[in-house]
N, C-alpha and C positions, 0 to 999 in steps of 0.2 A: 627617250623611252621607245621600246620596239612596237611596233605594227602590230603583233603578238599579244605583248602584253593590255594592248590596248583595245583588242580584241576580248580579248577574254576578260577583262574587268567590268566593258561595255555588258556583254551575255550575260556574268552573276548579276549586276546592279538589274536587267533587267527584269532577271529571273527572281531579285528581291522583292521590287517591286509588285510583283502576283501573290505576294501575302508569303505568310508562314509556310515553308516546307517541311515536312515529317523528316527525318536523316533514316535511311534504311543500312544498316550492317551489311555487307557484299556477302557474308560467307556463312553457312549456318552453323548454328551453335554444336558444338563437341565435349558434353561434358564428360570430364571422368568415368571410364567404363575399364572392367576387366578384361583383358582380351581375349578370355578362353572362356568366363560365360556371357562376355555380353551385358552383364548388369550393370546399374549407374550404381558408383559410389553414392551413398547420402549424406544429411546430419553433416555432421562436424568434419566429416574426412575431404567432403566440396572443399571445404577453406585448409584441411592440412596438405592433401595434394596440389603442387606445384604449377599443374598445367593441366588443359584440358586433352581428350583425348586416352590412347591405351594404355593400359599399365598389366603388368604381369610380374608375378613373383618366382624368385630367383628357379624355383625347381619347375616352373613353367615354361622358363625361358631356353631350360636343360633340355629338357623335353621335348622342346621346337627345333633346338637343334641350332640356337642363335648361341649370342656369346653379349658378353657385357662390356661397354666401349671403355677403354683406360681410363681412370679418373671418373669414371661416372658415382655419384651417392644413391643409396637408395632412400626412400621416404616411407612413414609408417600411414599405417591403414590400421583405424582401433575397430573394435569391434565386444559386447558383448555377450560371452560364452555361458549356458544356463547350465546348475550343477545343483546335485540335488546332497542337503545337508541335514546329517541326524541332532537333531537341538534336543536339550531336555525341557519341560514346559510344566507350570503347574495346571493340573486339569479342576479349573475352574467349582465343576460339582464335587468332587471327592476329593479335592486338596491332594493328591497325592500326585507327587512326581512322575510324567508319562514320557517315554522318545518319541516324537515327531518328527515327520520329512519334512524337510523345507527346501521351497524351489528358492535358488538365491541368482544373482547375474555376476560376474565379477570378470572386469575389465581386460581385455586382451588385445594384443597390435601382433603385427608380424609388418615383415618389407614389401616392398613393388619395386620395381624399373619404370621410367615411361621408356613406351616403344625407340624415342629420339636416343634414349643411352642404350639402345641394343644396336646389333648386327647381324642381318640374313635373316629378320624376321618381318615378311610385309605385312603393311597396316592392311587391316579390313573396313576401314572407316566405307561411306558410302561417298564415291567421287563421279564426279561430272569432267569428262574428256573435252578437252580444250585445245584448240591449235594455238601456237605461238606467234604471237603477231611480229612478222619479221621487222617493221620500222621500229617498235617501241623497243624488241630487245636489242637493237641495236644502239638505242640511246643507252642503255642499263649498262650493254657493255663496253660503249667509251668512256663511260666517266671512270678518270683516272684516281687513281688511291682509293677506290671507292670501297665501302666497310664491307663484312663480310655478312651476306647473303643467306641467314638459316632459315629453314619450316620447324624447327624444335617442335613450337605450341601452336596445333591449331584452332586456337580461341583466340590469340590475340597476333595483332598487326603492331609495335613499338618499333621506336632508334633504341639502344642500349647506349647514351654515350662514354659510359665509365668504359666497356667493352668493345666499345667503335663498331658495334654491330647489328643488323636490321634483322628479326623475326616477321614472319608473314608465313600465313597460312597455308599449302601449298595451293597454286593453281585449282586443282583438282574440286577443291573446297568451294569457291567461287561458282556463285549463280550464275555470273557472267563473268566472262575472260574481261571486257573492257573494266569492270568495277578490279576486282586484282591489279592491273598494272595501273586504274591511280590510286590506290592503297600503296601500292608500292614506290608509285611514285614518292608520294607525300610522306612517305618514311624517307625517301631518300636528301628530299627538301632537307629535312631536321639535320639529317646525317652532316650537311655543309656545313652547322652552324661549331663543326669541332672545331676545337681548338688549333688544330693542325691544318683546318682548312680555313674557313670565315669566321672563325672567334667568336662566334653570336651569343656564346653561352656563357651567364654568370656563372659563375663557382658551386651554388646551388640552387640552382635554376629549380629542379624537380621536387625542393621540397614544401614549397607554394604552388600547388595544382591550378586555386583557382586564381592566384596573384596576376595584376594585367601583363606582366612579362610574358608568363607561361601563356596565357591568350592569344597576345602577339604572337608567338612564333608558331601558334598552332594556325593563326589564322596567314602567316608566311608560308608553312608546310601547305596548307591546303590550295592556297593562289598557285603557286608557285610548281603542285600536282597541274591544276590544272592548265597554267601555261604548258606545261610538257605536253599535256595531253594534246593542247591544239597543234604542237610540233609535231608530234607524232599523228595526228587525223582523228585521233577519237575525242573530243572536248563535247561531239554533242551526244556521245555517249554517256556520259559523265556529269557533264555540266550540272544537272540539278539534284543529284544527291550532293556534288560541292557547296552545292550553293545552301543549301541545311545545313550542313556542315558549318561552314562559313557562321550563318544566321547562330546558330548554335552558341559560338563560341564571341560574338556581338552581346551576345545579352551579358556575358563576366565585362564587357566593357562599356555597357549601359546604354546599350544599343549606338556605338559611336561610329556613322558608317567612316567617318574621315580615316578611322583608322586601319579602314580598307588600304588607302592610299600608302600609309606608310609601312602596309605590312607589304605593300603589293611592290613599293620599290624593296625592299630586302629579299625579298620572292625574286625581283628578277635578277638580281644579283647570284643569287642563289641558282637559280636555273644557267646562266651566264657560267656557272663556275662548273657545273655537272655534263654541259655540253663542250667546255672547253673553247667558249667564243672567247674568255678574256682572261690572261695569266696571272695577271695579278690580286694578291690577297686582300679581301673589302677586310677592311676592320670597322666595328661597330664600336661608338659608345659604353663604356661599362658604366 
């Protein structure tokens, strides 16, 4: 067992030890907004649109002067449209048949783009300027086969393994440059466990969220972040939102710290395979 690992196991257990830690998000929240007024979507269009972040519709997009990336879908945005209706009514005192207006509401959608399926249209989100941390992007870019790298959505950090592909938010998004790269890290942990690399995954791993498998390997992603990080210099950057994290993901396992140990060895297998210390493929138990 490395030096490394031993390091960084020693810090979380310590940093458990000081009781319950809060888990802070890295990057602030982006919800659904229009991107030529600015308004947040509400109500039911939060859960029908896709992703957080801009959306604009088609004759917006024409406008701007952008273009719509191949293959991209558009999503609907509902909305109620108020129209005024001539009813016939009986009038109550005199029985006799009267026209009346009536305000009525009746259901209306139209499309959107998010900004990620367009081109030559820059976001106006509000970002924070970051330099690149030359050790960490260095590790990011030896690891070999490594999946493909999007900012699509900036609400959410995921592995996609059906698509062999990691989302994160961009940089820009990030309160801190050192919280980004172990977000990224820790996507990249998951990313080993393909099939094509270290096997680590059942067949349907993702459709038991809180099952102790999916725990484990969330609490392998997270060790295993933060091994990278002490190779890279920043762990005491880091260190104790993992360590929330960590704690977090202990409680689907009923608080069982041993199984620190067993996520922490598939963790460093895992970092062993993205640094390119050892060629050959760990297989795990199914």
């Amino acid at each position: 067992m490395s030096r490394v690992h031993d390091i960084v196991l020693e810090k979380i257990l310590q940093q458990m030890e000081k009781g319950e830690i809060p888990w802070q998000k890295g990057w602030r929240d982006n919800p659904p907004i229009n991107y030529i007024t600015r308004r947040p979507y509400t109500g039911i269009n939060v859960l029908l649109l896709s992703k957080g972040g801009e959306y604009l519709t088609f004759q917006q997009i024409q406008r701007l002067g952008g273009k719509i990336k191949k293959g991209a879908k558009a999503e609907i945005v509902i909305f109620f449209k108020p129209y005024t209706k001539i009813v016939e009514e009986v009038d109550q005192e005199t029985g006799e048949v009267v026209e009346k207006e009536k305000e009525l509401l009746v259901l209306r959608y139209y499309h959107v783009f998010h900004l990620s399926d367009t081109e030559g249209i820059p976001s106006k989100l509000k970002k924070v300027k970051h330099n690149p941390l030359q050790e960490v992007e260095k590790i990011i870019a030896e690891y070999k086969d490594a999946p493909k790298i999007v900012h699509d959505n900036p609400n959410e950090a995921y592995y996609n393994a059906v698509k062999d592909l990691i989302n994160i938010p961009d940089k820009s998004l990030f309160y801190d440059i050192h919280e980004y790269y172990s977000t990224l890290f820790h996507e990249i942990i998951h990313s080993t466990g393909h099939p094509k690399r270290l096997n680590r995954f059942k067949e349907n791993e993702k459709s038991a969220f809180a099952a102790d498998s999916y725990s484990l390997e969330e609490l392998v992603a997270e060790i295993g972040a933060a091994i990278l990080c002490q190779h890279a210099g920043i762990m005491e950057k880091t260190i104790k939102n993992s360590t929330a994290y960590i704690q977090s993901w202990l409680k689907h396992l009923k608080n069982n710290k041993m199984m620190i140990f067993t996520a922490a060895g598939r963790a460093q297998k895992a970092v062993d395979y993205v640094l390119g210390i050892k060629e050959e493929q760990y297989m795990f138990p199914r």
